[in-house]
Each structure stands twice: as C-alpha cells, then as structure tokens.
LUMDO-337971 format. One record per residue (C-alpha): x, y, z. Coordinates in steps of 0.2 Angstrom, whole numbers, plus 2048, in hexadecimal, padded with zeros to 3 digits. Example, Ala and Ser with C-alpha at 12.3 -4.5 7.8 and 13.67 -1.06 7.14 Angstrom:
2
83E7EA827 8447FB824 
***
This chain:
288
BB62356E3 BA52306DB B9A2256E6 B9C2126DD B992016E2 BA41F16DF B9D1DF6DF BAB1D16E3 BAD1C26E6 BB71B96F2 BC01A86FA BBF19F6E7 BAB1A76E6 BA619E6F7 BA41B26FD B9B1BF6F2 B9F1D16F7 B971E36F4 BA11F46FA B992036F6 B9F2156FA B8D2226FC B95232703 B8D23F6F5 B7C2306F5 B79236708 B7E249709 B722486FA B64242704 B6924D713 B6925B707 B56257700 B50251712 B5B25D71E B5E24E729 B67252737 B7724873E B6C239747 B61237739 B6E23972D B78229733 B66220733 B62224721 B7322571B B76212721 B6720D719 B68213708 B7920D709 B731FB709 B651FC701 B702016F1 B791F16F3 B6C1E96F4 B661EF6E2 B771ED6DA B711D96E0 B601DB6D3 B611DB6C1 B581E56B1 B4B1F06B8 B491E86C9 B481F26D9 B451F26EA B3E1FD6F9 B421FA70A B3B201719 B4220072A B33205736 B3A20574A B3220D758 B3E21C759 B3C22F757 B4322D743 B3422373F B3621A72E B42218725 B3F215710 B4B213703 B4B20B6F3 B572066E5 B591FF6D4 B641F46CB B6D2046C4 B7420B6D2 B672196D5 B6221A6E8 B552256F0 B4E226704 B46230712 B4322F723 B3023472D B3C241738 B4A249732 B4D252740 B5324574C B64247754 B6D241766 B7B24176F B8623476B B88222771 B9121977D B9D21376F B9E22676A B9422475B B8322C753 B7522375E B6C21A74D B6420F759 B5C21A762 B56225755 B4F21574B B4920B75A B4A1F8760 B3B1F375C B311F374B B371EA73A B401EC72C B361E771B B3F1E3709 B331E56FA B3A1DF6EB B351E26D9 B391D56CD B2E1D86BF B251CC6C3 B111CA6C8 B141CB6DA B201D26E4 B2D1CA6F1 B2C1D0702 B341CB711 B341D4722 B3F1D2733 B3C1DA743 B4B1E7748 B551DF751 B611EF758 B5D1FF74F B6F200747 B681FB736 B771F1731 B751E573E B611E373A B661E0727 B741D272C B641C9736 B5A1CE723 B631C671B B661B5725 B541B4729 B4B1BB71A B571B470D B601A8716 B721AE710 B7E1AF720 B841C271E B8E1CD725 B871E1721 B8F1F2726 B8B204723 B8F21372C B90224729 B9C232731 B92245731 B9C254731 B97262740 B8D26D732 B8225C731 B8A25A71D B8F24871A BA124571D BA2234716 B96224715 B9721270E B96200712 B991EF70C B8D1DE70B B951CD70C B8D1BB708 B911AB70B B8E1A16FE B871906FE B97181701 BA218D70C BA9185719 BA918A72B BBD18E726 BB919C71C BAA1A1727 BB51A1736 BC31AC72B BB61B7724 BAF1B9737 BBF1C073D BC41CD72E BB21D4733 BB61D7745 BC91DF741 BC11EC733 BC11FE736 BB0205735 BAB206724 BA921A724 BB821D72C BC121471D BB621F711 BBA22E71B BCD227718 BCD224706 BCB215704 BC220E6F4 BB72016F6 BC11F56ED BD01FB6FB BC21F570A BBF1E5703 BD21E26FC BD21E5710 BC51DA714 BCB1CC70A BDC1CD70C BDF1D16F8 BD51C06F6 BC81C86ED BC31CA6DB BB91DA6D4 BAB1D56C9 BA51E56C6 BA31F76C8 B932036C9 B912146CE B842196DA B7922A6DA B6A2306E4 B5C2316D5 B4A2336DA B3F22E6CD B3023B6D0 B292456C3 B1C2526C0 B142456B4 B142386C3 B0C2456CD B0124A6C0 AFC2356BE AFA2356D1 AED2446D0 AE423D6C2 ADF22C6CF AD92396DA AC923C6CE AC12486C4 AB624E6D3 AC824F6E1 ACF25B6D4 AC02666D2 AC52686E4 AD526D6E2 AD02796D6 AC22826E1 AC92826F1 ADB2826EE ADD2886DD AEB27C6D8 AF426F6DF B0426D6E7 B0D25D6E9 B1D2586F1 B272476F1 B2D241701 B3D23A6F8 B462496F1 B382586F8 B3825D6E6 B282686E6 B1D2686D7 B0F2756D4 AFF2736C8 AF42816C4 AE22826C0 AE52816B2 AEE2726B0 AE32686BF AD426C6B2 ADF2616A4 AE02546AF ACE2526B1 ACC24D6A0 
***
C-alpha cells in the first residue's frame, strides 16, 4: 500500500478529519538520515503531522515546523506543501533508548520537556505566519494538540506513532488530526472525547492494514464523509542549482577561496544528504 492521506468530515461537518498513512515517507527519511529507532519515532511522528498539516494549505503554500526540546535528538525540522511532498531531519540521528514504562520508544526523552515547537507558514503572502508553543511532553503529538488550541485556537485531538522493525527499517507509521469546528456542542465533543481514548494506537492499525479511511470509519463510527484523497511522498526540493544560487550569495571573493584552498566545493543538504560537488571549474562560472 502507497502512503496517502484522506480529509473528512464528520458529525454533519461540526468535526473535520485528516488520516494519513507515512510508513514508505519515514523509512524514506530513516534511509537518507540513518536515524536510529528512538530518533526514528521522533521524526517519523513529526513528518507525519506535519504533512497533515500541509494537506490543510492551499496552491503553492507550505509550512516548516521545528520542534526544538532540550534532548539528546536536538531539533527536529520538517516541512510540507500542499501537494503531499514532506521532507525532515533531526540534529542527531543517532539517539536511541530503552524503552518506556508504557513499553514504547522513549520520544520524550530523546526530544526533551522543555524547549518549543515553532509553525512557519508560507502563504504567498508579504509576511509569513508564525506561531510558537513551548513543548509541553516531548511525545510530539501531545505538543501539537496544545499547538493547535493555543496557537490556532481550534480544540484538537492529534496522534502519530510509528512502530520500528529490530533492523531499525520502518515497520509502519501514520496518524490522524481531528478539529472541532465552530458550533459543536459539548455532545459531540464529549462523543468525540471517548472514541479518542478507545482507539488503538494509530500505528498498530497501519501495522494492521488498516487504511486510513478504515481508522476514521473507526473513529467515527462510519459517520464520516471522505472529501478527498492525496498521496504522500518524501520529496526534497534541493538542487545543484539551489546550491549553485546559495554559492553565488557567498561572493566573488568566498569562491576564489574555495578555488585556492580547497579546489572545489562540496555541499550537502541536511534534508536528503544528497551530496553535490562543484569543480574549479564550475566555482570560476559562478564568479561571473
């Protein structure tokens, strides 16, 4: 099964829904990062929701989130579009621990309680929209519910999780984001409450089968309506000509440097750890 995401709506529309399945997204990035099974959990969760997050934009918008705790992982970045293409990396992708107390990979301890979560949005227009939480448990999930009740002021219920397979590969990963929509009633809040708290974890479901149109038929009680469908791909978008641009700001003079001391230039991008060299002669082009 291809990683897609479903947007819903629920309770006659007083509940919008996202589910997403990410298990090919995050062995993706494991593969280009070489996270290991802690670290894995951390970025996988977050590039989870952050791509349901860009299935909420429209066009050519985009957002970048960074989840910055006082743990050995250090930040956290992904970023999404509107199209389904999702991208992240961690500081250290070599962080991994016993597991918790609830027999789970310890995410808050490699994250950290104690830092913030950040939302950069880009909506074509002048200036950006930023919003930024302090972590509130390290899990990610629960630091994106506080996000988005805080930041956005939309009551939310977020999960991610991923399971990891003993070679470190990704065994499965997904989550789900659901609203509240202005003029619910504390019925449907109270109903939506308790489905919450009786769901599986969302990657044993994946690791299951289930689609994600199956986890929120689940979650709603088949009382849900699929709007849509999208699939979802880990897509950097480096280039040798971004690169090249990059170099180029550097100045005439840095790239002279380059040329006599290290005779080319070597760049990587943190993202994918695509490497991308540039010979003398190609650093004397861009001095033009």
């Amino acid at each position: 099964m291809k990683d897609y995401l479903v947007k819903a709506i629920a309770f006659d529309g007083k509940v919008r829904a996202f589910a997403i399945r990410t298990t090919e997204t995050v062995e993706e990035a494991r593969r280009r990062q070489d996270t290991w099974a802690t670290a894995s959990a951390a970025l996988g969760r977050t590039i989870t929701i952050t791509a349901m997050m860009g299935a909420m934009l429209k066009g050519e918008d985009s957002n970048t989130i960074k989840v910055q705790g006082n743990g050995p992982i250090g930040a956290i970045i992904a970023d999404a579009n509107a199209k389904g293409h999702v991208r992240g990396y961690v500081s250290n992708p070599h962080v991994d621990f016993e597991l918790n107390d609830k027999g789970k990979l310890d995410v808050a301890r490699a994250v950290g309680t104690v830092g913030s979560l950040s939302v950069i949005k880009d909506l074509g227009l002048k200036d950006y929209f930023t919003g930024e939480v302090p972590i509130v448990s390290g899990e990610i999930s629960e630091d994106f519910t506080y996000y988005f009740a805080t930041s956005e002021q939309v009551p939310s219920a977020v999960g991610a999780g991923v399971l990891v397979n003993p070679d470190h590969s990704i065994l499965s990963a997904g989550g789900f984001i659901v609203q509240v929509m202005p003029g619910a009633d504390e019925t449907v809040i109270t109903r939506l409450e308790e489905q919450i708290q009786s769901l599986p974890p969302i990657s044993k479901l994946i690791e299951e089968g289930n689609t994600p149109e199956q986890i929120l038929q689940r979650l709603f009680d088949n009382e849900v309506k699929i709007l849509e469908s999208m699939p979802i791909e880990f897509r950097c978008k480096c280039s040798k000509e971004r690169l090249a641009n990059a170099i180029i700001g550097l100045g005439s003079e840095e790239i002279q440097n380059m040329i006599d001391e290290d005779h080319g230039a070597e760049a990587s991008c943190h993202f994918c750890n695509e490497t991308y060299h540039f010979t003398e002669a190609e650093l004397e082009e861009l001095k033009q």
